[in-house]
N, C-alpha and C positions, 0 to 999 in steps of 0.2 A: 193389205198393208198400207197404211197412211205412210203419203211423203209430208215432213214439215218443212217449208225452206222460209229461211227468213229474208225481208223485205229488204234489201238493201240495195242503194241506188248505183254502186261502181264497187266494183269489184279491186280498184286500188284503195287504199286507204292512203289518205293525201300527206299525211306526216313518211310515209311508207318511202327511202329511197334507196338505192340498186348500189348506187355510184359515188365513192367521195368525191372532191372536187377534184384532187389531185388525179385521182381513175381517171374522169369524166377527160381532163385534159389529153391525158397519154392516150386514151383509146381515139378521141378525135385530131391526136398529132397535131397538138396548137399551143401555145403559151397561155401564160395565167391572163388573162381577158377579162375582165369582170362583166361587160357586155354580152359576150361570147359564150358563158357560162349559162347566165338568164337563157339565153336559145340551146347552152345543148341539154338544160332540164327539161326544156319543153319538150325538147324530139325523148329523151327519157320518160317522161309520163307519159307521152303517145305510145310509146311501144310497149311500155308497162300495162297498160291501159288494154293495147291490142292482144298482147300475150294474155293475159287474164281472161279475158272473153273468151279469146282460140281452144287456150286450153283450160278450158271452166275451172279456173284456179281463182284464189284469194289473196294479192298480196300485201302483207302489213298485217295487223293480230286487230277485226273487230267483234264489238259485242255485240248480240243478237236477243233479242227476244222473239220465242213463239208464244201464241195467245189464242187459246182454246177457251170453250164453255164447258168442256169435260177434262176426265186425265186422257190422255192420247196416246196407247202405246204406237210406233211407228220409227221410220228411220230418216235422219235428215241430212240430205244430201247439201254439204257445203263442205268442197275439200278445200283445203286440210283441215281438220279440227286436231289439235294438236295434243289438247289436255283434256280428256276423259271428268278427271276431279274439278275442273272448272264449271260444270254443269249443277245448276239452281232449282229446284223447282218451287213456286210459289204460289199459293192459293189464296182464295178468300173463304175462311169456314162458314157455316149457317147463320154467323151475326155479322157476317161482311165484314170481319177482321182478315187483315191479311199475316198467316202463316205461311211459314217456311217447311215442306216435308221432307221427312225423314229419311236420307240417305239409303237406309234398311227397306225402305219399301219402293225402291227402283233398283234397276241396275241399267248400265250405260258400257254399251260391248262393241268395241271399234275394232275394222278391219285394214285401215289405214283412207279409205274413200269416202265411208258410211260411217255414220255412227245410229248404233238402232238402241232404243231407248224402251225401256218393259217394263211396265207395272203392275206390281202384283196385285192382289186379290185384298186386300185389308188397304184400301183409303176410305179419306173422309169423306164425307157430305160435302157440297162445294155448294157455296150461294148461287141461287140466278142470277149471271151476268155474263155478257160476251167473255169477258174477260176472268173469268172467274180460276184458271189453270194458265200461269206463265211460267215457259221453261227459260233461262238463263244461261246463255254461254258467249265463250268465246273459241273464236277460230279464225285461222288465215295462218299464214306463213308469218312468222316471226323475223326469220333471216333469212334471207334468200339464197335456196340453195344456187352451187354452182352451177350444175347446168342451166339454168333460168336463168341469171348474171350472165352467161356467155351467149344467150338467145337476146337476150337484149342488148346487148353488147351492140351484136351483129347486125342488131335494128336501127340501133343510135347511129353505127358509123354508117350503115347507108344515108339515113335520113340526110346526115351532115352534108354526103355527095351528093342527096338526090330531094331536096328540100321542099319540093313540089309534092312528092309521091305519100304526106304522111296518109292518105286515107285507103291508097293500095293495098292490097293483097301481100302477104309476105310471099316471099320467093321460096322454090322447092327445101334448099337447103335449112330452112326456117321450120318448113312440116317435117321434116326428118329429125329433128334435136326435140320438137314436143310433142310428138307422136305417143312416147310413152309418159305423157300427161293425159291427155286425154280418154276419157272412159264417154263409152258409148252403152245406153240404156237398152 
């Protein structure tokens, strides 16, 4: 079975945020700052950031491209993938025209982790080129569920006491809320 995983450089997506302003205040027990705010986004994308990695999760919804020189059936690990009908496949035919193939001749079968991706028997001829099969999606977390908001929550108000410590280790209580993120191969 081929893994496809698409190239992406953070696993946050930078318009991607957890906290309104007004959260952002009440969880670090401070008034409207505007100073104050600038620094509790940063300690937020730091633990955004850590949380994602930790728990090989995607937060914020990005697009992806994979890029084959054949069709590829296989499964591509980037949780969450959210919408199944979001998936594109595009080729270039024998005149190096770029089509779009037919919905009918794939199917895309998620288990909520994976999504495995199966081509049938009846495709085209694809041009020689690296690039000749790109598949098209999106994935990540859209909204953040609540348990993730309450894991970073928990990040942000440390940071706030402990403003030295951004590149530490989260504390026990931290691996016990994303534990059940976490998927091990």
């Amino acid at each position: 079975m081929n893994y496809l995983t698409p190239n992406i450089g953070s696993r946050v997506n930078p318009d991607f945020v957890v906290f309104s302003d007004d959260e952002l205040y009440q969880l670090c027990k401070t008034t409207e700052d505007e100073n104050r705010l600038g620094e509790m986004r940063m300690y937020e994308a730091a633990a955004m950031e850590q949380f994602a990695m930790e728990a090989h999760v995607y937060l914020g919804l990005f697009s992806a491209k994979v890029i084959s020189a054949e069709f590829l059936s296989g499964l591509i690990k980037s949780r969450p993938i959210n919408n199944t009908e979001s998936f594109l496949v595009k080729y270039y035919d024998v005149a190096n025209v770029e089509q779009t193939l037919e919905a009918t001749k794939y199917g895309v079968y998620s288990n909520g982790d994976k999504v495995q991706i199966i081509f049938g028997n009846d495709l085209p001829i694809v041009f020689d080129r690296p690039d000749a099969v790109q598949l098209e999606f999106e994935f990540g977390y859209d909204v953040c569920p609540v348990i993730i908001k309450n894991a970073i929550g928990m990040r942000v108000a440390y940071l706030i006491d402990n403003p030295m410590e951004v590149n530490r280790r989260w504390a026990t209580t931290f691996d016990l809320v994303i534990n059940s993120f976490r998927k091990y191969n």
